[in-house]
C-alpha positions, 0 to 999 in steps of 0.5 A, a space after each residue: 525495552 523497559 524493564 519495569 513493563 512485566 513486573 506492572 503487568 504481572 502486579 496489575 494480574 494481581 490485583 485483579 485476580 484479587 478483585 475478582 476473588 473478592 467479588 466471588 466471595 461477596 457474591 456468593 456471601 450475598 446468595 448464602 444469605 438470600 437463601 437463609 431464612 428471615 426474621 418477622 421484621 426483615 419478612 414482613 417488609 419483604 412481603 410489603 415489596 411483593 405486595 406492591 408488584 400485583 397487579 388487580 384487574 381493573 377491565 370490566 370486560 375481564 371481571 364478573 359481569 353481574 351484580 356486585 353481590 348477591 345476598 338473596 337467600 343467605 344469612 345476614 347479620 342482625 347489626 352491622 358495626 364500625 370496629 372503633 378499637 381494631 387498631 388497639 386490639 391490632 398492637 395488642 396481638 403485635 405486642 403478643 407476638 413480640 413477647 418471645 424473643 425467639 419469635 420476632 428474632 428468629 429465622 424461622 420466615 421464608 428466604 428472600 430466594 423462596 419469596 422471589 420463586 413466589 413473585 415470578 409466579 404472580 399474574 394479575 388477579 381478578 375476581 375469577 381467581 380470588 372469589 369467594 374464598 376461605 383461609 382457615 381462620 378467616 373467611 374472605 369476600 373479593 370485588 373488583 374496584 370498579 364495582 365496589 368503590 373506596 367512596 362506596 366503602 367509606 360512606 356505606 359503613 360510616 356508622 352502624 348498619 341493622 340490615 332489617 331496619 336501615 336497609 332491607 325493602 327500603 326505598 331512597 335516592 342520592 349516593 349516601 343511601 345506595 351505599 349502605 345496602 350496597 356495603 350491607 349485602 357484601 358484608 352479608 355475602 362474607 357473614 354467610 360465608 364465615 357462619 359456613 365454615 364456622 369462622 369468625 372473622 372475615 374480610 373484604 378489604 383487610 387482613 384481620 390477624 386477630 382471626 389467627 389467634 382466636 379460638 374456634 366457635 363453641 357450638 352455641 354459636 352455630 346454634 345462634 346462628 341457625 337462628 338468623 334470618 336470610 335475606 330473601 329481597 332480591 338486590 341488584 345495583 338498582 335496588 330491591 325487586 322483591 318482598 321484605 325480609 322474613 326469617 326462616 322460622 317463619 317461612 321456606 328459604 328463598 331460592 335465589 334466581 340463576 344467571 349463567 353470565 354471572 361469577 357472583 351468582 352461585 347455584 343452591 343453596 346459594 351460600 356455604 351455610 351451616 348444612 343441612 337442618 339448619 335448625 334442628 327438628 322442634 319435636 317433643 323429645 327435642 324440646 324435652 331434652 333442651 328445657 332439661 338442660 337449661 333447668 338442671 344445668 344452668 344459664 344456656 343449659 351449660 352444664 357447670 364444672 368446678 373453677 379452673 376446669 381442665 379443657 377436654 384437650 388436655 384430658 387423656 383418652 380411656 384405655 380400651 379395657 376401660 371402655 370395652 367393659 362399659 360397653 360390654 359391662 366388663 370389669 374396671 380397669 384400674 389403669 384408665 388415666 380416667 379411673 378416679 372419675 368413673 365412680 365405683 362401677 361402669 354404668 348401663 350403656 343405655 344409661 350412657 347413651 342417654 347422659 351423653 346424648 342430653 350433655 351434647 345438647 345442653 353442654 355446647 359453650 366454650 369449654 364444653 366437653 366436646 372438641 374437633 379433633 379437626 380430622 374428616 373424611 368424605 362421610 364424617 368428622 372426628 370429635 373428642 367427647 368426655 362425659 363430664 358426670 362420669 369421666 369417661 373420655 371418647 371418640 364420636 364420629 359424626 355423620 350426616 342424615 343423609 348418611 344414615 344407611 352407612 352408619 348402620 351398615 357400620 353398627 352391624 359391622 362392629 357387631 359382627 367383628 366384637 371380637 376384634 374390639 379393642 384389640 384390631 379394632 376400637 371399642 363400639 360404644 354405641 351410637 346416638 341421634 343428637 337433639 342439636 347437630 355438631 358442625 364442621 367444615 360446612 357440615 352438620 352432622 345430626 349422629 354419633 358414633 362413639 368408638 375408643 381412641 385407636 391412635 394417629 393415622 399410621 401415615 404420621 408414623 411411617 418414618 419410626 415404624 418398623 416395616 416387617 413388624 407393621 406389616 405383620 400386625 397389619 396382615 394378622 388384623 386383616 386376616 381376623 377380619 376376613 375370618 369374621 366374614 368382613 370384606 373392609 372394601 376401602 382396605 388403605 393406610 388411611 384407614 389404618 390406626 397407630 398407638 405410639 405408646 402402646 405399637 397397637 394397630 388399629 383398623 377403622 372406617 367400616 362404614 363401606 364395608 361387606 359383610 360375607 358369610 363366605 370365609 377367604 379361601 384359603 392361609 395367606 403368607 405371613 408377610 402377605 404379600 404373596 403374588 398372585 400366579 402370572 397372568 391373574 388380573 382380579 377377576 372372578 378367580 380372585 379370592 377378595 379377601 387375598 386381593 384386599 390384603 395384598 392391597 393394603 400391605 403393598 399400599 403400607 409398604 410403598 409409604 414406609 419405602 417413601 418416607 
């Protein structure tokens, strides 16, 4: 038996447990890095990649059967023009972006790992699933191929489009003309879309990423557009059905006809428009108030403010004294970041009202003194509002006409609980028609109410605050409140305000609440959550105010237990 046959055995086990090991290693190397974030470069061409693996619908018995749009009744725009420069401006927001290093260079992308978890995930995509969709900054318009094709697109928009001139009501033949209106009422679909939700960009065969740099729209350009006319002729893929175009300062707003087999036919009002009035009432007051403004403040009524005007984002909000004396004709208060601004005493709050009331009707371009703060509930939105006269800096809160009976029921409640102003609860300032509505999201909001800023919501806060602590402010604002009779009625976090600076808690959103002149029942336990006896179920023999704050305290605690 030769000798050397173990020795060759055991150097080949060597080498292949070698082998093996090195395998494992580059292996697991290969899985550490498919798990680490991407730079943009190594991001972008992976999102390439996962681009070419979806698949469109292209079957026609699998897509919308109607129409390949429907413009009847929406906004249009009043030209329709080729974007020559998008490539240049397109590389001038790439060399932007690549202006910090840290940006362009740094892992800050998704793993090579989360885009494969997003691929496998992918079906193919119709019109069904990807209509008639909003992305934030940009508003987007999808059509299957076969209903809007690439010859369609090209010779449709290969020059400049006014809709009530080139296309509306007119008649021709050939594959040139019926292109334009074809082009024209989809992009008209889109532009409806965009002046809804208040963006301004869109696509319907391209990502724009100008649209995620850009400021939103001022105000003014909302009021541009509730001058637009609508399309009010009926167009299918044959052609016009009905009368020529009117704009809807001279007539009532078509109302669209209904199919029930069409995806692409939506019910009224037939577009996501600016809300509802489109345009506001041309009463005298009305009138009044924007002539006023174009003459004492200039071009557009803009109310002008020295060169190099601090953006009201950046400006501090009043302190809750400050405007607590406002409102109420208290003393100044020196510590007010705004203090300076504010001249040598508070003015009359009717005075206010009607300052800020004709500032919000004639201050509306960029740089106005009124911004979103981009936070909104089911009856309202959050703005920003300082009055440039006098520096007094503010929360509105917007609501809609047709919410006018809860904006009442929340000026009686601020009434009822002044105590609490200031200290558990904002500082009701007043509250104001307004001349033009402010819109957000797809609303218009025609009232405001002006409050003192509480803070953030306490949601954001859960992680740094602490729990005993909270929840006793929390139950001493809640007991304050029942004592005044007021039964909150949407007792959650959500309605639950945090200072960071100061630790004040803050209770908003009354426009539920009921007023009682019943007080509560009897002291509550200091950490409010005592349990009710064994077997109550919240009926009857439940006192509210006991139910409520047991609510909120063990809907806090829960969050803060979360985080």
């Amino acid at each position: 038996m030769d000798p050397t046959i173990p020795y060759a055995s055991a150097k080949k086990s060597s080498v292949d447990a070698k082998r093996n090991s090195v395998d494992r290693r580059e292996e697991a190397e290969k899985a550490a890095k498919s798990s680490q974030p991407q730079a943009l470069q190594q991001y972008l061409e992976a999102c390439h990649s996962l681009s070419r693996t979806i698949q469109v619908v292209t079957d026609r018995s699998l897509t919308t059967q109607g129409d390949t749009t429907n413009p009847t009744g929406r906004i249009f725009p009043r030209r329709i023009t080729p974007w020559h420069d998008f490539p240049a401006e397109q590389e001038a927001v790439w060399d932007l972006l690549s202006a910090g290093q840290s940006f362009p260079s740094g892992p800050i992308f998704p793993s090579p790992n989360q885009l494969e978890y997003v691929m496998s995930l992918i079906r193919p995509i119709s019109e069904v699933g990807l209509r008639d969709s909003e992305r934030g900054a940009v508003a987007i318009e999808y059509k299957a191929p076969h209903k809007l094709s690439r010859d369609e697109i090209l010779t449709g928009l290969q020059s400049e489009i006014q809709p009530e001139r080139d296309v509306i009501h007119k008649s021709g033949k050939g594959f040139e003309f019926s292109s334009r209106p074809l082009a024209a009422a989809v992009i008209t679909q889109l532009f409806s879309y965009m002046v809804g939700k208040g963006v301004q960009y869109g696509y319907v065969f391209a990502f724009i990423l100008q649209a995620v740099r850009s400021e939103p729209p001022p105000d003014s350009w909302h009021d541009a557009a509730a001058e637009l006319g609508t399309w009010a002729v009926e167009y299918d893929d044959k052609g016009f059905t009905r009368s020529p175009i009117r704009t809807r300062s001279r007539c009532k707003q078509h109302s669209p006809r209904r199919h029930s087999d069409d995806d692409d036919q939506d019910p009224a009002p037939p577009s996501p428009s600016p809300g509802q009035p489109r345009r506001p009432t041309k009463n005298k007051a009305a009138s009044r108030d924007v002539q006023e403004g174009k003459d004492r403040g200039g071009q557009q009524g803009r109310i002008k403010g020295p060169a190099g005007k601090q953006k009201i984002q950046d400006r501090p909000f009043c302190t809750q004294q400050c405007l607590y004396g406002l409102a109420y004709g208290g003393p100044m208060d020196k510590a007010c970041p705004n203090f300076v601004h504010h001249k040598r005493s508070h003015i009359d709050p009717s005075e206010f009202l009607r300052l800020i009331r004709h500032q919000l009707a004639t201050d509306r371009d960029r740089g106005a003194d009124c911004a979103r703060l981009y936070l909104a509930g089911s009856m309202g939105a959050l703005f920003k509002v300082r009055l440039s006269s006098h520096g007094y800096t503010f929360v509105a809160k917007g609501m809609k006409s047709s919410d006018l009976s809860r904006l009442q029921q929340e000026h009686e409640v601020y009434s009822r609980i002044r105590s609490m102003q200031g200290t558990g609860v904002p500082v009701f300032i007043g509250v104001t028609d307004l001349v033009l509505p402010y819109r957000y999201d797809g609303r218009a909001f025609t009232h405001f109410i002006f409050l003192s800023y509480g803070g953030n919501s306490l949601l954001r806060h859960t992680g740094q605050i602490k729990k005993p602590s909270t929840l006793d402010k929390i139950a001493t604002n809640y007991k304050w409140l029942h004592r005044l009779g007021v039964l909150h009625r949407d007792a959650e976090p959500r309605n639950i305000l945090y200072d960071e600076q100061s630790g004040r808690i803050m209770l908003v959103d009354f426009e539920r609440a009921e007023i009682r002149n019943r007080q509560p029942l009897g002291p509550i336990s200091p950490n409010g959550l005592r349990r009710r006896k064994r077997g109550a179920k919240g009926g009857e023999d439940t006192d509210p105010y006991e139910h409520e704050l047991q609510h909120v305290l063990e809907k806090v605690s829960a969050s803060i237990n979360a985080s």
